[in-house]
N, C-alpha and C positions, 0 to 999 in steps of 0.2 A: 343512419336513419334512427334506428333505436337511442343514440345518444338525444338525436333532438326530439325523440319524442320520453326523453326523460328531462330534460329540461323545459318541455312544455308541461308537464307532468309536477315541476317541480315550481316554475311561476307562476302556476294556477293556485299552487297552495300560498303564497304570500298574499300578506292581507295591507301591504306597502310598498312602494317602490323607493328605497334613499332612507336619507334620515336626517334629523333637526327638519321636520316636517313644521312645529310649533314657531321656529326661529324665523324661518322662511316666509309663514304665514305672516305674522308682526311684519317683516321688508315688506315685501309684495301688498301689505295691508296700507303701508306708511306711503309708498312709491302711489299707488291708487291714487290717496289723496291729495298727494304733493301733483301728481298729475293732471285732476280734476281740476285744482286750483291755475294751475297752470297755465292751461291750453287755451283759456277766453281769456285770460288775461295777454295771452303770447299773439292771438288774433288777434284783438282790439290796441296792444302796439307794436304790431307786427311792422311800421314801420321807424319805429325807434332802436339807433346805433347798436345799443344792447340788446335788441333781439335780431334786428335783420342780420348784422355783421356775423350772427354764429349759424347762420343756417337753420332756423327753429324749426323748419318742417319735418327737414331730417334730423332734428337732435330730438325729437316727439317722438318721432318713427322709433330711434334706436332707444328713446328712455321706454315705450308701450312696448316691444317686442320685448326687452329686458325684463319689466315687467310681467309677459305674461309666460314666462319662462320660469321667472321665482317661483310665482302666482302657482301653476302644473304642476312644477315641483315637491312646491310643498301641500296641492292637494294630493299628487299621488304618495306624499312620505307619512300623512294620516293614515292610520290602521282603518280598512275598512270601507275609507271613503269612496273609492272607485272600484268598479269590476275590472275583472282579466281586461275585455276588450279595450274599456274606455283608459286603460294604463296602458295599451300599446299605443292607441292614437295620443295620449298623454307623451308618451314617448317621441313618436315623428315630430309632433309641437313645440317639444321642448329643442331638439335639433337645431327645426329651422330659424325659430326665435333664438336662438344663439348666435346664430351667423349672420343673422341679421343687423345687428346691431354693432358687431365688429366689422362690416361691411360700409357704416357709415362715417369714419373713421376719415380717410382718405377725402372721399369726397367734399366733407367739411371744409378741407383745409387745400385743397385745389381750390373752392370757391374763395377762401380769406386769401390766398395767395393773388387770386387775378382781383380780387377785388382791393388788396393793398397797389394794384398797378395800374389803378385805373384810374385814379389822379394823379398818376405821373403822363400817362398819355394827355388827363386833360390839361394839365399843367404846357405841354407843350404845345397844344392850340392857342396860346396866349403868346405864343413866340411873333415879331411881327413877320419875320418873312414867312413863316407859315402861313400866319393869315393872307399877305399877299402872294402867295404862291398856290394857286387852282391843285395843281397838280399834287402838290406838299401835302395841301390840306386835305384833298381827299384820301391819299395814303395814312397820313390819321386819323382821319374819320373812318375809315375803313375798319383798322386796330383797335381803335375804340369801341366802335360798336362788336367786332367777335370779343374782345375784354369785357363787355357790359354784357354781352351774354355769359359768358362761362366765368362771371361773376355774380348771378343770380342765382333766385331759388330752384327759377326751372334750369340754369348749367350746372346747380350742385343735385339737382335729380339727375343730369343725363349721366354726370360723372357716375352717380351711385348706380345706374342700370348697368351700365358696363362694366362698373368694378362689380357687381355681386350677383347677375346672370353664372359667369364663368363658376364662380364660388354654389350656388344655387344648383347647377349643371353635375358640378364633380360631388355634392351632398346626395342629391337625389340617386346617384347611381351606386352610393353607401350605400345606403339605406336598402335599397331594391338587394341587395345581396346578404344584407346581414339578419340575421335571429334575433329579434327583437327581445325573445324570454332572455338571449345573453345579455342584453340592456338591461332589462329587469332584473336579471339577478347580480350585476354588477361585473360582470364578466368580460375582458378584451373583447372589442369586438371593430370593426374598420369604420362603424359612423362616429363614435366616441374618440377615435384615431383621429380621423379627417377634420372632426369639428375642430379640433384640439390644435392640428394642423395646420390648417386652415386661418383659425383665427390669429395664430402667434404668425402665422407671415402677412395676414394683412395688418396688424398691429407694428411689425418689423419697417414696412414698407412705410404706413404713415408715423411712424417715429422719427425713423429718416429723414421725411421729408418735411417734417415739421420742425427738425432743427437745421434743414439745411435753410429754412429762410426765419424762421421764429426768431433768432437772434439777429437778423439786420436789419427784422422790419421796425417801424417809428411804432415808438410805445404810444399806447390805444388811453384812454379814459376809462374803457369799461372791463380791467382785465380779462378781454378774450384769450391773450396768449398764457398769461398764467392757466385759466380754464385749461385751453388747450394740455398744457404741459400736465398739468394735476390728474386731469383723467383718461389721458393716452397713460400714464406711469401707473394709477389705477387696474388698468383694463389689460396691464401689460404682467399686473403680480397676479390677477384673474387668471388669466390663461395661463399663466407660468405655474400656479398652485392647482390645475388641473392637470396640468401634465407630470409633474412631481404625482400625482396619488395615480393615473397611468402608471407609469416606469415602475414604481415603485413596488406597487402589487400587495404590499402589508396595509390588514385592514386599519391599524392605529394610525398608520401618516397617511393613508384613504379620509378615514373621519377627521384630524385635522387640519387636512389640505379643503373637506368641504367647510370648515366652518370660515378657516380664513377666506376661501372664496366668495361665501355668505356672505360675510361680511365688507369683502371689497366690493362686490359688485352694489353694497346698499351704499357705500363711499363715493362710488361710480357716478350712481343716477342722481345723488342727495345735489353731488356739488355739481353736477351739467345740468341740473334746475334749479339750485338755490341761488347761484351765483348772480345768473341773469333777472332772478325774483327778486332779490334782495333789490338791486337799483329800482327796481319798479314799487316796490312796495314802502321802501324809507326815500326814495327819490332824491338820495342825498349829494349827488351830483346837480341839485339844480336849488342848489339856497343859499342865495344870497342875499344880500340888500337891495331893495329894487331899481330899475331906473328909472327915472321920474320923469316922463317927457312933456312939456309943457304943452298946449294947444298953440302958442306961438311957435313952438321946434317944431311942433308936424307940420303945422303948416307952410314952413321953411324948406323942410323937408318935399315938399308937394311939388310938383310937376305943372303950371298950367299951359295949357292950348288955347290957340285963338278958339272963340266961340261955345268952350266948353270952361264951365266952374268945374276946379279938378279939387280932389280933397281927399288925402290919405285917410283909408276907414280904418280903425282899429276894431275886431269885432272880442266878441265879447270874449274868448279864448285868450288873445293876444292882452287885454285888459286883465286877466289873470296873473298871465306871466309877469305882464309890468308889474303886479303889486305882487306874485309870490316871488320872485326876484328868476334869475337866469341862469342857464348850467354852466358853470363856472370850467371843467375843462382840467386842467396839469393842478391849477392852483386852489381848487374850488374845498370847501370841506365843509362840513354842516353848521345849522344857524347859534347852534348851542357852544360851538366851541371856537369861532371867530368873534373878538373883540368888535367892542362898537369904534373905536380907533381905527380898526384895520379895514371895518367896514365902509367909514367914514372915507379913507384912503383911495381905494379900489373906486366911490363913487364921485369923488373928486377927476379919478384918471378918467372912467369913463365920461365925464362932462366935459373935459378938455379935449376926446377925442370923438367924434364921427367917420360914420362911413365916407363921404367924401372927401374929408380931411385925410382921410389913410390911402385913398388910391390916388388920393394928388403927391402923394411921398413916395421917391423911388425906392425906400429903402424901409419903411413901413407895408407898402405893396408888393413888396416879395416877402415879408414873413408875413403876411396876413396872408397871400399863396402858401407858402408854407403849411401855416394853421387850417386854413379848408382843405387843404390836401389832406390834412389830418381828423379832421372830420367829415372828409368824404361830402363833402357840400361846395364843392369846385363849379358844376353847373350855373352858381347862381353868378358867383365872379364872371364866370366865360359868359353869361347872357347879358351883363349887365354891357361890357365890350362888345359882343355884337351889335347890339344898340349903338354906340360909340362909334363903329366900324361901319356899318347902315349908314348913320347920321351924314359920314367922315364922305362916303362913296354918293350919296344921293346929292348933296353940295356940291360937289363935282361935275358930277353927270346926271342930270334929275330928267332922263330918259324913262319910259315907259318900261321898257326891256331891262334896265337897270334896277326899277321899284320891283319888278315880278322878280326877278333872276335875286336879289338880299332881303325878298318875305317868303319865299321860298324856301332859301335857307334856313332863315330866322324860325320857318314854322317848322318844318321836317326838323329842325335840330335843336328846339326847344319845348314847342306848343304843344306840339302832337304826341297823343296820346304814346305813352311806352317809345318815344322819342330818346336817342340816346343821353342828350344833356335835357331832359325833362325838367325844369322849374314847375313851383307851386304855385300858380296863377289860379286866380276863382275864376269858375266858371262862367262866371257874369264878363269880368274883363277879355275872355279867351272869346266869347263870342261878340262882343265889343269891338275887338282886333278884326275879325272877320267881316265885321259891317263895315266897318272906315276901311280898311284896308280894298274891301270891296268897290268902297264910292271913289279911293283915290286912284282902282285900277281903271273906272267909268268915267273920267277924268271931272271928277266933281269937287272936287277937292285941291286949294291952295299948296305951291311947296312949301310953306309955315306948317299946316296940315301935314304934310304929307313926311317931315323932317318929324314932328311929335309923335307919330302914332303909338311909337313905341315908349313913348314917358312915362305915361301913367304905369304899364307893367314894368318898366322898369323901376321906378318910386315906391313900389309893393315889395320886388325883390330886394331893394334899398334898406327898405324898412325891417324886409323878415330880415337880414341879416343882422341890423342895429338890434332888433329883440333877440333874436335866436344863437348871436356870435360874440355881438361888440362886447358885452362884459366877459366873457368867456376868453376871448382874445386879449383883452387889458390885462386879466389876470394869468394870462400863460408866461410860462421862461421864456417863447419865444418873442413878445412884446418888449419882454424885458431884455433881453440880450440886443433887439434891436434900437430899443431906445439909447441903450448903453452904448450901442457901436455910434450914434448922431454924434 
């Protein structure tokens, strides 16, 4: 009892808690703004490859808890700046925002795992006996849809509640037993053990597992997996230079082990935000020369139905993209340092080829599977086929029970909202579908009618790919190793 009331006695007189209180302030000061800048930019393309693919909710989570960990720190390392009490709760803060953020680790990359497997499932709904097999197919539909979940932002949450409850659980019961003036005055103490503990095995655990698949997964466009790698080895000399000045006990490798740690952890959050900013802000994955489509090709391009003048719309967004040119993919580089030759080249390839020139090629239609698998844009291939497959089964048997039983499908597995193979159909055509599809169930409607319904959203999806893939795909190694094997 007397010892701790001499060490109460003795944190009461410091007038800081730590030190490089000024260093910390500058990180914490720099991370602030890198953050603010961030976060509306990480909402508004929240779903663009380079942000969805890394999990941005929880890389926010774990860059603000980071931050406000520095942030504490180094208000409690100013002389003065905080009282006794508000440097203990300074203290609990700093804890849990520790573990926080080594918590989301894991999670991260359970989610790019299932979500690197979720174009191999849908990959094999384009198998034909799958499709003709009820039974097949719903066994992958089944895998697909738990894979589309615990591929999302809310499966890389439930992943994080599970991994850091446990962690959360054995912190809080530090804490409740330890002397927080031992915290204060730098002193061994079992929360500063645990944190330390704690973090280097879940850092262990996602290391591991990040190189048990990081290396056989298809190399990305927007280096996630370097990310990945950069700041797990980061977060891993973090905790390692905390626990060195632990063990160690001497206050000089104490004070050196905090500044390297200072300064990893500002290495830490700089590149698990600058990385995914930087595509967003030079967008230089997406310049190229544009492609020119003439009002005769879309119109080519177009879909009609009896009774209806059909006419591919380009809206004013997609008229951007055609003149600022398209994301080029494996082979793409900015507009400054491709030759007008090369340029010239690339838009020569794309004129010679079309979307439906390439799924009439057996052997262009598997690397262009390929290529969506690789950009995670497989849905739009598999809708255009169910259409195909509708088309294929309604010529056959243009039964009632038949029309209900492949727009059922069609809509649970495309249409519908948060639907597993979800396409990007405007709203206008999604309730379009729902009135015809209505009048061919009231039997109002022609089998011509009732064989189209699905064109127009198919000639949309047609199109987003010709904008959003076809130069992107001309210019991959995989187009070219396919052309090369003709």
């Amino acid at each position: 009892m007397q010892n701790d009331t001499d060490l109460n006695a003795l944190a009461r007189q410091l007038t800081q808690v730590g030190s490089l209180g000024l260093l910390k302030l500058v990180i914490s000061s720099f991370h602030i703004v890198l953050i603010i800048i961030c976060i509306p930019l990480f909402i508004r393309e929240r779903k663009q490859p380079m942000i969805k693919h890394r999990s941005w909710t929880i890389n926010i989570l774990g860059c603000v808890t980071t931050t406000t960990c520095i942030a504490v720190d180094a208000v409690s390392a100013m002389p003065n700046w905080l009282s006794y009490e508000n440097r203990r709760i300074g203290l609990v803060i700093q804890s849990l925002c520790y573990i926080t953020p080594l918590c989301c680790f894991l999670p991260t990359y359970l989610r790019h795992y299932f979500l690197l497997q979720l174009p191999v499932l849908q990959t094999k709904l384009l198998d034909y006996d799958t499709m003709v097999d009820p039974e097949k197919y719903k066994i992958h539909s089944r895998a697909l849809i738990q894979t589309k979940f615990l591929s999302s932002e809310l499966g890389a949450w439930t992943f994080f509640l599970i991994n850091s409850i446990p962690c959360f659980i054995i912190l809080l019961y530090f804490l409740s037993i330890t002397n927080l003036d031992k915290m204060a005055l730098g002193l061994p103490n079992p929360t500063d053990a645990s944190t330390t503990y704690i973090g280097l095995a879940q850092l262990v655990v996602s290391g591991v597992f990040l190189l048990s698949y990081g290396p056989r997964s298809p190399k990305d466009n927007f280096q996630i997996m370097t990310q990945f790698y950069i700041v797990t080895a980061l977060a891993i000399g973090v905790v390692l230079t905390s626990l060195i000045g632990i063990v160690s006990g001497n206050s000089n490798v104490i004070k050196i082990c905090h500044i390297f740690s200072a300064v990893l952890v500002f290495l830490t959050v700089s590149v698990d935000l600058i990385i995914p900013l930087q595509f967003l802000l030079t967008n230089k994955r997406y310049k190229l020369s544009p492609i020119r489509l003439s009002t005769g090709a879309l119109k080519k391009r177009s879909v009609k139905k009896p009774g209806h003048s059909m006419r591919v719309q380009v809206n004013l967004s997609q008229e951007n993209a055609l003149s600022n040119g398209i994301s080029s993919g494996e082979g793409a580089t900015s507009e400054g340092s491709r030759s007008v030759k090369s340029q010239s080249s690339c838009a020569g390839k794309v004129a010679n080829f079309s979307v439906p020139k390439i799924l009439a090629d057996p052997i262009l239609y598997d690397a262009f599977c390929v290529y969506l698998a690789r950009e995670f844009s497989m849905e739009s291939l598999l809708f255009i086929e169910a259409v195909r497959w509708y088309k294929k089964q309604i010529t056959a048997s243009p039964t009632r029970d038949n029309i209900i039983a492949l727009s059922e499908k069609i809509h649970n597995e495309f249409i519908a909202p948060n639907s597993v193979n979800e396409v990007n159909l405007p709203k206008k055509d999604v309730m379009r579908l729902d009135r015809e599809l209505q009048s061919i169930l009231e039997g109002e409607s022609s089998l011509a009618s009732t064989l189209a319904v699905y064109d127009q959203a198919a000639a949309h999806i047609e199109q987003m790919l010709t904008l959003n893939h076809l130069r992107k795909f001309v210019a991959s190694s995989i187009f070219r190793e396919a052309t090369e094997a003709k």
